[in-house]
KEDREN-909098 format. One line per 8 residues: number of its first residue (from 1); their letters; for each residue x, y, z of N, C-alpha, C. Coordinates in nm, 2 decimals, padded with zeros to 4 digits. Each point is the difference from the previous one (the first is absolute). Layout:
% KEDREN-909098
NUM) A) X/Y/Z/X/Y/Z/X/Y/Z | ...
***
This chain:
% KEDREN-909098
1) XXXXXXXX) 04.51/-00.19/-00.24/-00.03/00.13/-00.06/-00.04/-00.01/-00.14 | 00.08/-00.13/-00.07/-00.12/00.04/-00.13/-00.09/-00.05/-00.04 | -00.06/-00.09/00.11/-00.16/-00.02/-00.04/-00.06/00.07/00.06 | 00.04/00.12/00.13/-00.06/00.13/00.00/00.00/00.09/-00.09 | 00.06/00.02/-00.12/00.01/00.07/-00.09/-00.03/-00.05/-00.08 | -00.06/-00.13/-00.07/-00.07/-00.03/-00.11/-00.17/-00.02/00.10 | -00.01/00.04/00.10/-00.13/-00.02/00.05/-00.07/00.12/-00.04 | 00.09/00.08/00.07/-00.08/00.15/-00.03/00.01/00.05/-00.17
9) XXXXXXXX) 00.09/-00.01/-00.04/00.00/-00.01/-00.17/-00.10/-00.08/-00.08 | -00.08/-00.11/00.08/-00.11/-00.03/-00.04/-00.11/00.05/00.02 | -00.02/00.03/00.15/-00.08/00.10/00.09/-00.01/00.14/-00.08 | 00.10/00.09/-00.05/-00.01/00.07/-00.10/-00.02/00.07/-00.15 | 00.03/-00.11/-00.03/00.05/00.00/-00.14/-00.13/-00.10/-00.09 | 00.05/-00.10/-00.05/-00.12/-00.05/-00.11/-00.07/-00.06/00.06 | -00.02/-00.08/00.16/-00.08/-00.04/00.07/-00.13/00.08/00.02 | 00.06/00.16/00.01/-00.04/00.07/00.05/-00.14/-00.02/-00.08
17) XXXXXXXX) 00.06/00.09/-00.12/-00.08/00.06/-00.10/-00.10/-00.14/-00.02 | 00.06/-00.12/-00.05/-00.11/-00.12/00.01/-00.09/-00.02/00.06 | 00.01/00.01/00.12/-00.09/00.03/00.13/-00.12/00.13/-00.03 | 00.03/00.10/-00.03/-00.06/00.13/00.01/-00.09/-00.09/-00.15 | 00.05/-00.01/-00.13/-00.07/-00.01/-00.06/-00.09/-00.17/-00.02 | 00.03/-00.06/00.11/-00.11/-00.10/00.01/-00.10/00.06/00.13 | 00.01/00.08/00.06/-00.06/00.05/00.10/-00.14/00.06/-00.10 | 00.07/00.09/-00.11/-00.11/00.06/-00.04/-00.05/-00.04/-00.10
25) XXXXXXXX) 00.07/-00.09/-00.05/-00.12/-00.11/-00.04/-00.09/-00.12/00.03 | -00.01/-00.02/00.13/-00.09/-00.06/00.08/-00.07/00.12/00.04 | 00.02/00.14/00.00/-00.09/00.08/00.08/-00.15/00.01/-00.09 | 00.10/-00.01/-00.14/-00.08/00.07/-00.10/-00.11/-00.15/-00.08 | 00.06/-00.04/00.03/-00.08/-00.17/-00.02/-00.07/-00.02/00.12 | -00.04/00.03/00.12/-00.10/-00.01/00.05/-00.12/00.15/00.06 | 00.09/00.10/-00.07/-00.07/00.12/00.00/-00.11/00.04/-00.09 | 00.09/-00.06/-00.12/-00.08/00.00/-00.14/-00.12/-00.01/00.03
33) XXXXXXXX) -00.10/-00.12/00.01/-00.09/00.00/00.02/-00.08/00.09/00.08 | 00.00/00.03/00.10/-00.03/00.08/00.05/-00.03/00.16/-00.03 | 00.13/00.08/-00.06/00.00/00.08/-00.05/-00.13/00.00/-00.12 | -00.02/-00.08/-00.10/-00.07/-00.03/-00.10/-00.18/00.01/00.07 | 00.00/-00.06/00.11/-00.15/00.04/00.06/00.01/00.12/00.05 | 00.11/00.05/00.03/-00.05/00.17/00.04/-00.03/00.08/-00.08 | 00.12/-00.04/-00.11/-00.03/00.15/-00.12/-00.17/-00.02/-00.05 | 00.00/-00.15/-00.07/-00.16/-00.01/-00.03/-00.15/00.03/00.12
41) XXXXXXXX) 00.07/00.01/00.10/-00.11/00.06/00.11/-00.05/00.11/-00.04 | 00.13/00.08/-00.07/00.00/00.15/-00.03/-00.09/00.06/-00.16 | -00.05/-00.19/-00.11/00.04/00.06/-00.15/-00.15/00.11/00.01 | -00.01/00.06/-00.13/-00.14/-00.01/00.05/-00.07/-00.04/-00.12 | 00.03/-00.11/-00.08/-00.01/-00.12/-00.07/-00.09/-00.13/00.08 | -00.11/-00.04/-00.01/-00.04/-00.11/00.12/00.07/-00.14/-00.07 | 00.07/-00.02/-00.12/00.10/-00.09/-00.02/00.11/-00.03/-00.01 | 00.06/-00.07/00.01/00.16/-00.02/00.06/00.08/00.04/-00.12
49) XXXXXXXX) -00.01/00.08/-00.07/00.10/-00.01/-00.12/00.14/00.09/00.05 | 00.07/-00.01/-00.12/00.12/00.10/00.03/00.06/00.06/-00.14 | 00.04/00.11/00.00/00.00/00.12/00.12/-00.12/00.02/00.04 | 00.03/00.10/00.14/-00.11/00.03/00.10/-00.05/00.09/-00.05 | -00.10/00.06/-00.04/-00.07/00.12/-00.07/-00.02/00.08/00.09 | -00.01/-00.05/00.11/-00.02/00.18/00.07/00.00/-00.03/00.17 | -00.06/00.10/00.09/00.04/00.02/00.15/-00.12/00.03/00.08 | -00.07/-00.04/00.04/-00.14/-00.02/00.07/00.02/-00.10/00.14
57) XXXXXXXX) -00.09/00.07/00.10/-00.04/-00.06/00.10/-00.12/-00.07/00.07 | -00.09/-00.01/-00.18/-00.09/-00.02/00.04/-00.05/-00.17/00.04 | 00.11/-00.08/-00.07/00.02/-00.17/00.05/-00.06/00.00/00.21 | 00.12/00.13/00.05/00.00/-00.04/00.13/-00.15/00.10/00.07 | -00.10/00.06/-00.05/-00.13/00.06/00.01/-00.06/-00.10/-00.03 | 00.03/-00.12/-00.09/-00.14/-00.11/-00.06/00.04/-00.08/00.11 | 00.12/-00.06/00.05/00.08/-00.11/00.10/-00.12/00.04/00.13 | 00.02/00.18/00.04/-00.06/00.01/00.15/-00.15/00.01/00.00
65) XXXXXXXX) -00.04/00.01/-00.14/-00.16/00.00/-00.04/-00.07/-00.16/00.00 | 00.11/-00.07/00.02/-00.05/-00.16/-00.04/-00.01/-00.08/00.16 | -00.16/-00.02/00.03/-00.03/00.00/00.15/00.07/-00.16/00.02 | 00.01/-00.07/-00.11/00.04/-00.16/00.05/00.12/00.02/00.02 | 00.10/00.12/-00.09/00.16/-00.03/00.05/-00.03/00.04/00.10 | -00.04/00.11/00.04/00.02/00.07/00.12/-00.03/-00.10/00.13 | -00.07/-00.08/00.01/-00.09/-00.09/00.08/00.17/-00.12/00.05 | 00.04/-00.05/-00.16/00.08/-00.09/00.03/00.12/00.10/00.03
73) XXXXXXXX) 00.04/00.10/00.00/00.10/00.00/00.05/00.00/00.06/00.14 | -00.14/00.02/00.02/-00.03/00.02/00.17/00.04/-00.14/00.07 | -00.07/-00.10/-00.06/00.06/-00.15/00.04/00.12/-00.03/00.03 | 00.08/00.02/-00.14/00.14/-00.03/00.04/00.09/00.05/00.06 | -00.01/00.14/-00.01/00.07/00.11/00.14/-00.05/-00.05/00.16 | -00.13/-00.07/00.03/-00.02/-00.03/00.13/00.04/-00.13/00.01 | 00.00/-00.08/-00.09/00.05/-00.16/00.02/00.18/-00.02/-00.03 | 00.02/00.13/-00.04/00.21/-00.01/00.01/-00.01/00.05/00.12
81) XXXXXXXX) -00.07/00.12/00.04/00.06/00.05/00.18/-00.03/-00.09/00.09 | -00.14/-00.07/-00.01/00.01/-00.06/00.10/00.11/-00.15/00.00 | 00.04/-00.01/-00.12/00.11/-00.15/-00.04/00.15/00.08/00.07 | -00.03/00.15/-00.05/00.16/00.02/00.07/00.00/00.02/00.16 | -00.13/00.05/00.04/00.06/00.00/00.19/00.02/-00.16/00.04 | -00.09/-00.07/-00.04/-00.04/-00.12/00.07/00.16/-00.06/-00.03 | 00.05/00.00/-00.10/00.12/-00.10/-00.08/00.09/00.06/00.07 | 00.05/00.18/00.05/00.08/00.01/00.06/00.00/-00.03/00.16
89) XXXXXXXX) -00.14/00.04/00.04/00.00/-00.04/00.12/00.02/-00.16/00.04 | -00.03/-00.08/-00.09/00.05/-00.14/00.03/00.14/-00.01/-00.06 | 00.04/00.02/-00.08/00.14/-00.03/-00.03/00.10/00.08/00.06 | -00.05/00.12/00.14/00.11/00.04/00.04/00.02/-00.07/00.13 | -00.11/-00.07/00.05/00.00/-00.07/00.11/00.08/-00.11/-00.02 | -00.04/-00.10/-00.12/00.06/-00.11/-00.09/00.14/00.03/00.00 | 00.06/00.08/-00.08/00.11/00.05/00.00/00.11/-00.03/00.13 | -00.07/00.11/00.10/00.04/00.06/00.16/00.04/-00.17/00.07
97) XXXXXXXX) -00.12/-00.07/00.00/00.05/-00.12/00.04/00.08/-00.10/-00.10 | 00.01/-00.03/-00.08/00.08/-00.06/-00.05/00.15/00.06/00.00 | 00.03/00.05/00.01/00.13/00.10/00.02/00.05/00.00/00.10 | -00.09/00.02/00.11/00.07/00.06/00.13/-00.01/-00.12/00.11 | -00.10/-00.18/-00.03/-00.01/-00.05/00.08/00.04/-00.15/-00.11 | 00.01/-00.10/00.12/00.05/-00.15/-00.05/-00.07/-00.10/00.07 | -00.09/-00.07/-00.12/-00.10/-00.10/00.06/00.03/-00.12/-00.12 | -00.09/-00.09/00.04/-00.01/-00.12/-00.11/-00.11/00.05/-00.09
105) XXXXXXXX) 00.06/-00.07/-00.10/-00.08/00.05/-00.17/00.03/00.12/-00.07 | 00.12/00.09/00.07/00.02/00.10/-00.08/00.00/00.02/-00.11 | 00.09/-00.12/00.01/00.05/00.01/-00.18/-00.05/-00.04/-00.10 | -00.12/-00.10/00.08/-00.13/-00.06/-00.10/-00.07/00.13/-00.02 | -00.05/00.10/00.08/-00.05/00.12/-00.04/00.04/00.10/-00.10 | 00.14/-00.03/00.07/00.10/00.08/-00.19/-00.04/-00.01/-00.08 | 00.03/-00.13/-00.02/00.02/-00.07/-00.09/-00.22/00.04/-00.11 | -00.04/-00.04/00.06/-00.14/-00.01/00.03/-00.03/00.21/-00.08
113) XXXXXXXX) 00.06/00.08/00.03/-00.07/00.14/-00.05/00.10/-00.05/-00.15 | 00.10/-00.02/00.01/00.11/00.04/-00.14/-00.12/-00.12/-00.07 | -00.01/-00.10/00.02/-00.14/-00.04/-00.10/-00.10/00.05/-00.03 | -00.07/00.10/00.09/-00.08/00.05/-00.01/00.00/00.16/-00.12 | 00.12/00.01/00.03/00.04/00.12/-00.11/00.01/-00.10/-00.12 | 00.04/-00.08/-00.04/00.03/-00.06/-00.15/-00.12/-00.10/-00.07 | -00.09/00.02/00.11/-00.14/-00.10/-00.06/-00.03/00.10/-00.12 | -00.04/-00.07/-00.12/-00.05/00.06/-00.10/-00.16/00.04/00.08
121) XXXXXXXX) -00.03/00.19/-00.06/-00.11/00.00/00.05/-00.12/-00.07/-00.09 | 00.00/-00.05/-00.10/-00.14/-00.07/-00.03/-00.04/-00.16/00.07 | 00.10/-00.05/00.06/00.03/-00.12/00.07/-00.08/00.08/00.16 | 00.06/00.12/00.10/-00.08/00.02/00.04/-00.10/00.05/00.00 | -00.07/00.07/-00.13/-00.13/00.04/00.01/-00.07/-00.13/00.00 | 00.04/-00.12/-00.05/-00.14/-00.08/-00.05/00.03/-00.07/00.12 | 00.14/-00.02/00.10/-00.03/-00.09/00.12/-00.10/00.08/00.12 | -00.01/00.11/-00.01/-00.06/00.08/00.11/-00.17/00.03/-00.09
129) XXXXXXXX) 00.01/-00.02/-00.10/-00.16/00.03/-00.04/-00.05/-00.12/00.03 | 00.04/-00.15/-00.03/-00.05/-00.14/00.09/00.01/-00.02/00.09 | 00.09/00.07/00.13/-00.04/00.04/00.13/-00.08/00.06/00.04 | -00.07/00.10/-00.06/-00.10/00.07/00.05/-00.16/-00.04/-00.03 | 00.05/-00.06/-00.14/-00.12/-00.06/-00.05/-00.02/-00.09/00.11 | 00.08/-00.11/00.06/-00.02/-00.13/00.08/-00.05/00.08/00.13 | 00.04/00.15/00.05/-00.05/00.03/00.13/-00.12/00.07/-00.02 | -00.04/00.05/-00.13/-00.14/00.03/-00.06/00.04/00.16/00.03
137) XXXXXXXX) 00.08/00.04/-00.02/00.03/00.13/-00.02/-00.06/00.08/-00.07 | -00.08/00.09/-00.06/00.03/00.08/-00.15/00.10/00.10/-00.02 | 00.01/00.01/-00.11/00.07/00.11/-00.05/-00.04/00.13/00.05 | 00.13/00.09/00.01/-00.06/00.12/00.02/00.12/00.11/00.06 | -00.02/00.14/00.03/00.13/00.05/00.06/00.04/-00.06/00.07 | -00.02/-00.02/00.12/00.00/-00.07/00.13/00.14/-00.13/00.00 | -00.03/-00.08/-00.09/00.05/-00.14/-00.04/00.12/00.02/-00.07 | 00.00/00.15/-00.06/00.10/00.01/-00.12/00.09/00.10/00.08
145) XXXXXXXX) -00.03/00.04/00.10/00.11/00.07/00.09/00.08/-00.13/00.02 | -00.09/-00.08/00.11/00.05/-00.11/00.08/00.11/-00.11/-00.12 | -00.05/-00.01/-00.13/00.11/-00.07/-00.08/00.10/00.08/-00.06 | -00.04/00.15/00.01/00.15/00.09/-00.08/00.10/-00.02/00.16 | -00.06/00.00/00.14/00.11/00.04/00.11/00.07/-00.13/-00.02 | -00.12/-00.10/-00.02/00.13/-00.14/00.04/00.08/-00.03/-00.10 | -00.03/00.10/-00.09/00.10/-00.04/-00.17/00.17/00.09/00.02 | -00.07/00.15/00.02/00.11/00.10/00.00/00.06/00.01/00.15
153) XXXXXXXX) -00.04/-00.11/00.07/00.04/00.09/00.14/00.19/-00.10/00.03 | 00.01/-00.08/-00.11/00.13/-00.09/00.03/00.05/00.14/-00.03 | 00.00/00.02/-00.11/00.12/00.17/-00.05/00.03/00.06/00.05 | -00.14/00.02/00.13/00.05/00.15/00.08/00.11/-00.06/00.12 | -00.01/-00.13/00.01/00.03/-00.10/00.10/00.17/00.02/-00.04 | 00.04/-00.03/-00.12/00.14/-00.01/-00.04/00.07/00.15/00.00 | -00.06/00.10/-00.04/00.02/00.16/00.04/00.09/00.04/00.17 | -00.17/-00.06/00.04/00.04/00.04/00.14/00.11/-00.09/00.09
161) XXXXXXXX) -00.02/-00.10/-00.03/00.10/-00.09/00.03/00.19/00.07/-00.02 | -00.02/-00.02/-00.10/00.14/00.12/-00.06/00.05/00.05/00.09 | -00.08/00.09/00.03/00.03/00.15/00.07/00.06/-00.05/00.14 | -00.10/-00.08/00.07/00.03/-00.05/00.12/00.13/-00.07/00.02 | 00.02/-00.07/-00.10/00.15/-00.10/00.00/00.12/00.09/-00.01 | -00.02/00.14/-00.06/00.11/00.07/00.00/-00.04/00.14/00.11 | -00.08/-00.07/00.06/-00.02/00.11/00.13/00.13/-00.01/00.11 | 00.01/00.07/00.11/00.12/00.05/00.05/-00.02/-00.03/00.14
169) XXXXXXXX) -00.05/-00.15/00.07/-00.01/-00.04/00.08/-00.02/00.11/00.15 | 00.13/00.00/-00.01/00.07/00.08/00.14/-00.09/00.17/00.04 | -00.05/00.01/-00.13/-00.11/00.12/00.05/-00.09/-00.05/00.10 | -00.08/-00.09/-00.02/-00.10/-00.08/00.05/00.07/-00.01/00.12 | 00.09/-00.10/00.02/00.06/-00.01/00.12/00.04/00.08/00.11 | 00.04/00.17/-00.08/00.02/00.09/00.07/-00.10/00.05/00.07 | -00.15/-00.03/-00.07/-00.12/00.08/00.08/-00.01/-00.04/00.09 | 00.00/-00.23/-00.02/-00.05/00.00/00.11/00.12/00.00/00.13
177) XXXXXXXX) 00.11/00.00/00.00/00.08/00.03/00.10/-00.03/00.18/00.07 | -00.06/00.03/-00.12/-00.03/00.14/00.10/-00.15/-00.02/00.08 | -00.07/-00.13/00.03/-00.12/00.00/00.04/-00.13/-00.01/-00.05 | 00.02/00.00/-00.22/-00.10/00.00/-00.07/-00.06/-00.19/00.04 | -00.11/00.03/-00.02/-00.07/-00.17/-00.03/-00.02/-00.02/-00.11 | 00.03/-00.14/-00.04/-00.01/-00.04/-00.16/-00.10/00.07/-00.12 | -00.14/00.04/00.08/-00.10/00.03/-00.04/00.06/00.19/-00.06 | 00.03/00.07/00.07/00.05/00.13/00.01/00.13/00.02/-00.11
185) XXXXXXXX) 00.06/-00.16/00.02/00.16/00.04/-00.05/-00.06/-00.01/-00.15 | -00.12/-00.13/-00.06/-00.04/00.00/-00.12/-00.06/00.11/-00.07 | -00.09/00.09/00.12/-00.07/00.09/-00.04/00.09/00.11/-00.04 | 00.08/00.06/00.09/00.07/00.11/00.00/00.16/00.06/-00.10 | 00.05/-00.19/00.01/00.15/00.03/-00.06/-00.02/-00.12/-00.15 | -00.06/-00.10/-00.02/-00.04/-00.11/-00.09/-00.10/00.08/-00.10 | -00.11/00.00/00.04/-00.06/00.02/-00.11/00.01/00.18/-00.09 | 00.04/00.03/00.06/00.09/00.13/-00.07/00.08/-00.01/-00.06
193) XXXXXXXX) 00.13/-00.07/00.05/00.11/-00.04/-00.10/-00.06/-00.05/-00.15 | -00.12/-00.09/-00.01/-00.03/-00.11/-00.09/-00.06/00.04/-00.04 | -00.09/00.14/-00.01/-00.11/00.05/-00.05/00.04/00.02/-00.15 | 00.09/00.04/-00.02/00.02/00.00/-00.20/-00.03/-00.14/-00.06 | 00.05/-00.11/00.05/-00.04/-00.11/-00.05/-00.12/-00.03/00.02 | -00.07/00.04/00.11/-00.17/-00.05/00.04/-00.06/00.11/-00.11 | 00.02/00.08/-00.05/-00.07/00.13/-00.14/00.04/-00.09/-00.07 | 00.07/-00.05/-00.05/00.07/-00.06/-00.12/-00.04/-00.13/-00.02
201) XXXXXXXX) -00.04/-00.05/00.09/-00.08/-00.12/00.01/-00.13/-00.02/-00.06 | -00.05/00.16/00.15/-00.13/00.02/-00.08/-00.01/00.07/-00.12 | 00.07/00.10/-00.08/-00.05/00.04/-00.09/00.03/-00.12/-00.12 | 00.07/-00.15/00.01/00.02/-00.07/-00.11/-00.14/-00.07/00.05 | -00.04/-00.04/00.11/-00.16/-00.05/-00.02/-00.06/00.07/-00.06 | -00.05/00.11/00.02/-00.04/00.08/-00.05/-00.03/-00.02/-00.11 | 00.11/00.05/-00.14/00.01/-00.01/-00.12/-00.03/-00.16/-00.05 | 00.05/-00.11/00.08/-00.05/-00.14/-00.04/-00.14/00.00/-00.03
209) XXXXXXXX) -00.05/00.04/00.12/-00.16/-00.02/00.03/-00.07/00.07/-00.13 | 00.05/00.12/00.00/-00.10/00.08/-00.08/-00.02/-00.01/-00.15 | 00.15/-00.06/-00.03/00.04/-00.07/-00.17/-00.07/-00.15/-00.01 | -00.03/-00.05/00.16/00.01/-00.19/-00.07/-00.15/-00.05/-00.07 | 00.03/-00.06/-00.05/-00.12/-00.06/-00.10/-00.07/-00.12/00.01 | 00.09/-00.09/00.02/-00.05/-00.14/00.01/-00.11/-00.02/00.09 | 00.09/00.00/00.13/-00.08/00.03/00.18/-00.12/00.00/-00.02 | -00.03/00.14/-00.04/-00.09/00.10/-00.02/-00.09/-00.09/-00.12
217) XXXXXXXX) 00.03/-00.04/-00.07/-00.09/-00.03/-00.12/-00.10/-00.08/00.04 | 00.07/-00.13/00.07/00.02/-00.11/00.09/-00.13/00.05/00.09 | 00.04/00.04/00.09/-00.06/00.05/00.11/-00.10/00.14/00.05 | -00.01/00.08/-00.12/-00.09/00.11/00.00/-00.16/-00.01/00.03 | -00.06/-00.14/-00.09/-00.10/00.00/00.00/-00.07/00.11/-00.10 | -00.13/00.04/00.03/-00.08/00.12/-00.05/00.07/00.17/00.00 | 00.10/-00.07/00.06/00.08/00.18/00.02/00.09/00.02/-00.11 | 00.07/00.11/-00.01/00.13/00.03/-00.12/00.10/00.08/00.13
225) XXXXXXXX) 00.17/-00.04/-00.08/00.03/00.08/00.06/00.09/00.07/-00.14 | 00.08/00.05/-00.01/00.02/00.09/-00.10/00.09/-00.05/-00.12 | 00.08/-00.14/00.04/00.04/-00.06/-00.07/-00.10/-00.11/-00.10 | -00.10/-00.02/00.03/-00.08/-00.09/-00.01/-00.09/00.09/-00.12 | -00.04/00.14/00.06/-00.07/00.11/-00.11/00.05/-00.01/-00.10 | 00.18/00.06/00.03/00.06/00.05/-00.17/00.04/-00.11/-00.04 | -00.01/-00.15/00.03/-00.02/-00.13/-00.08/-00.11/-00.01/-00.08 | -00.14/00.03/00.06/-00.12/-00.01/-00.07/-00.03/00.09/-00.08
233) XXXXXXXX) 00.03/00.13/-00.01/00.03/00.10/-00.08/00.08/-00.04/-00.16 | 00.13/-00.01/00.08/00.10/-00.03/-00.18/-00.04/-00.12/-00.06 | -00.07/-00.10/00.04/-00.08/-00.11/-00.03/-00.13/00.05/-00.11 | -00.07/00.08/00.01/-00.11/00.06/-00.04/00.05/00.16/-00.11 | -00.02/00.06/00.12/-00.02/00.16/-00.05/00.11/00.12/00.04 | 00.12/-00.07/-00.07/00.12/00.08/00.09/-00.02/00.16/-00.11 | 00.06/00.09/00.11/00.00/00.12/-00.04/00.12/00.08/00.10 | 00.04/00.10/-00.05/00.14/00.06/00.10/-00.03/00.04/00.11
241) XXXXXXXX) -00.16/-00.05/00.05/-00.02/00.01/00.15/00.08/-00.07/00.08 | -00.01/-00.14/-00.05/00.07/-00.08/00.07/00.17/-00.02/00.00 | 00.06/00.10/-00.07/00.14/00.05/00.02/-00.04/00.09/00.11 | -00.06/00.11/00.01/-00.04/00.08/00.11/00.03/-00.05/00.11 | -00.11/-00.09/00.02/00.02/-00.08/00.13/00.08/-00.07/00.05 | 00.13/-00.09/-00.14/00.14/-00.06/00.04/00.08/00.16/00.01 | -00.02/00.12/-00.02/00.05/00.04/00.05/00.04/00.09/00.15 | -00.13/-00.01/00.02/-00.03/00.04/00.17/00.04/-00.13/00.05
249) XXXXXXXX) -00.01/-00.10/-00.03/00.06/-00.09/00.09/00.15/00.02/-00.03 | 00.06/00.00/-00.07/00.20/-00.01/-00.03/00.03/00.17/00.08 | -00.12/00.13/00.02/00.04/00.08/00.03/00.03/-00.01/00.16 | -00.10/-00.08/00.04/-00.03/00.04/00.15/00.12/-00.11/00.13 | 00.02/-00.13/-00.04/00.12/-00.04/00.06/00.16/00.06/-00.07 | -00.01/00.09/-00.09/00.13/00.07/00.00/00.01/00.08/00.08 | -00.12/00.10/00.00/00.00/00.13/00.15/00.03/-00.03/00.12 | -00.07/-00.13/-00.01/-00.01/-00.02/00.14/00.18/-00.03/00.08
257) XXXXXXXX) 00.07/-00.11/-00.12/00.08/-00.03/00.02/00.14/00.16/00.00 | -00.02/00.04/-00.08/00.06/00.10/00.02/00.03/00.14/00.11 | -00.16/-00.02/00.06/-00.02/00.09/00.10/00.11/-00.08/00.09 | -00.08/-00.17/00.03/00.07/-00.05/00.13/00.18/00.01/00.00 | 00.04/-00.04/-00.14/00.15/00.03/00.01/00.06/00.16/00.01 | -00.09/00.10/00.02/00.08/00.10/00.00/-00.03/00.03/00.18 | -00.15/-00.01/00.05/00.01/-00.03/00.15/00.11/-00.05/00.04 | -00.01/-00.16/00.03/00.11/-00.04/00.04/00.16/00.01/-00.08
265) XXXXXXXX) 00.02/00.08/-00.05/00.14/00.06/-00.05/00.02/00.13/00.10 | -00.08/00.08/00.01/00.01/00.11/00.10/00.01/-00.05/00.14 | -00.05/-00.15/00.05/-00.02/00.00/00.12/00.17/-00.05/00.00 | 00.02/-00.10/-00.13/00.18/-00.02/00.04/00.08/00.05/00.01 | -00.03/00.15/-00.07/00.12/00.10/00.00/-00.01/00.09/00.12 | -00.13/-00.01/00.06/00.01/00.04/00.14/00.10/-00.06/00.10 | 00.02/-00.13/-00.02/00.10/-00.06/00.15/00.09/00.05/-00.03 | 00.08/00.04/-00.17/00.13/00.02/00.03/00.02/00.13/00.02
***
């Protein structure tokens, strides 16, 4: 009883408060920045000083007036969707089987993605740009999908994996005792259950894809994708355009993410 009572007295009391206030001081130490490109998206100053002199929208009118951002970020929005179907549709199959079946090499395969998540990515951009060079590849979207899937598709791999491991067997079992076939039982009672982590999967490709830089630098060729622009920009000729456009990007996987958690928050308050 009393190191139940000094647990929760910790759990309460100055633990507490310690906690709350390192909480929001990591919030605010990695917000900071961010915050600081928005307001200046907004100055209507075209240089960074501070204070902000005033409130204009005209940064995000020059951002959609500028045909090369617009171009690269047509690029990048098609080469993250197509990195996120392809990455989830392989790493849910990836996933499904390693989970649910027992062969030789498994664990070399494990073992094999958790490396694959910890390779530094400039180690893989320059080993896959002298593979492609050796198969006479060029650069190009094309190439830079095919090395963002095989980069980000381990992550979606450890997501979905998750989900499955703390999946609830006996449902499965129960279909097919009522006459479902494996194919039906996956379709009908599996991949429904798992669907929040297959969104979650994909919307973290997603966001990898559309932020990463190296890959892309690596591998673009004659093309831009939008990380690559507002590098060659702040290099040159920066102006609060290019806050504009780190802002549409920090706007648009928040929405998105927020939409998806309030969907699936209604769909869980549905079962009960």
């Amino acid at each position: 009883m009393p190191d139940v009572r000094r647990t929760r007295r910790l759990a309460t009391g100055w633990g507490d408060s310690f906690f709350r206030l390192y909480l929001l001081l990591y919030l605010a130490y990695v917000l900071a920045p961010l915050i600081v490109i928005v307001l200046y998206a907004f100055n209507t100053s075209k240089y960074i000083t501070w204070p902000i002199e005033g409130w204009t929208l005209k940064w995000f009118s020059d951002a959609f007036n500028d045909s090369r951002l617009i171009e690269s970020l047509k690029n990048s929005v098609l080469i993250a969707s197509a990195t996120m179907v392809l990455s989830v549709v392989a790493a849910t199959g990836f996933a499904y089987g390693m989970v649910r079946y027992k062969f030789r090499g498994k664990a070399v395969l494990e073992t094999l993605n958790v490396l694959a998540i910890i390779t530094y990515g400039i180690v893989c951009a320059v080993a896959v740009l002298l593979w492609f060079r050796t198969l006479g590849i060029p650069g190009g979207i094309g190439p830079t999908i095919i090395v963002h899937t095989t980069y980000i598709f381990p992550f979606a791999v450890m997501v979905i994996r998750d989900r499955l491991l703390n999946f609830d067997l006996e449902l499965e079992e129960a279909a097919m005792d009522l006459g479902a076939s494996r194919f039906r039982t996956l379709r009908d009672i599996t991949l429904p259950l798992i669907s929040p982590a297959i969104l979650a999967a994909g919307l973290f490709c997603f966001t990898i894809s559309l932020g990463e830089f190296l890959l892309a630098f690596f591998m673009i060729g004659n093309e831009l994708t939008l990380p690559i622009y507002l590098y060659g920009k702040m290099r040159f000729t920066f102006t609060p355009a290019v806050n504009a456009a780190a802002t549409m990007i920090i706007a648009f996987p928040v929405v998105v993410v927020i939409l998806a958690a309030t969907f699936f928050r209604r769909e869980v308050e549905s079962l009960y």
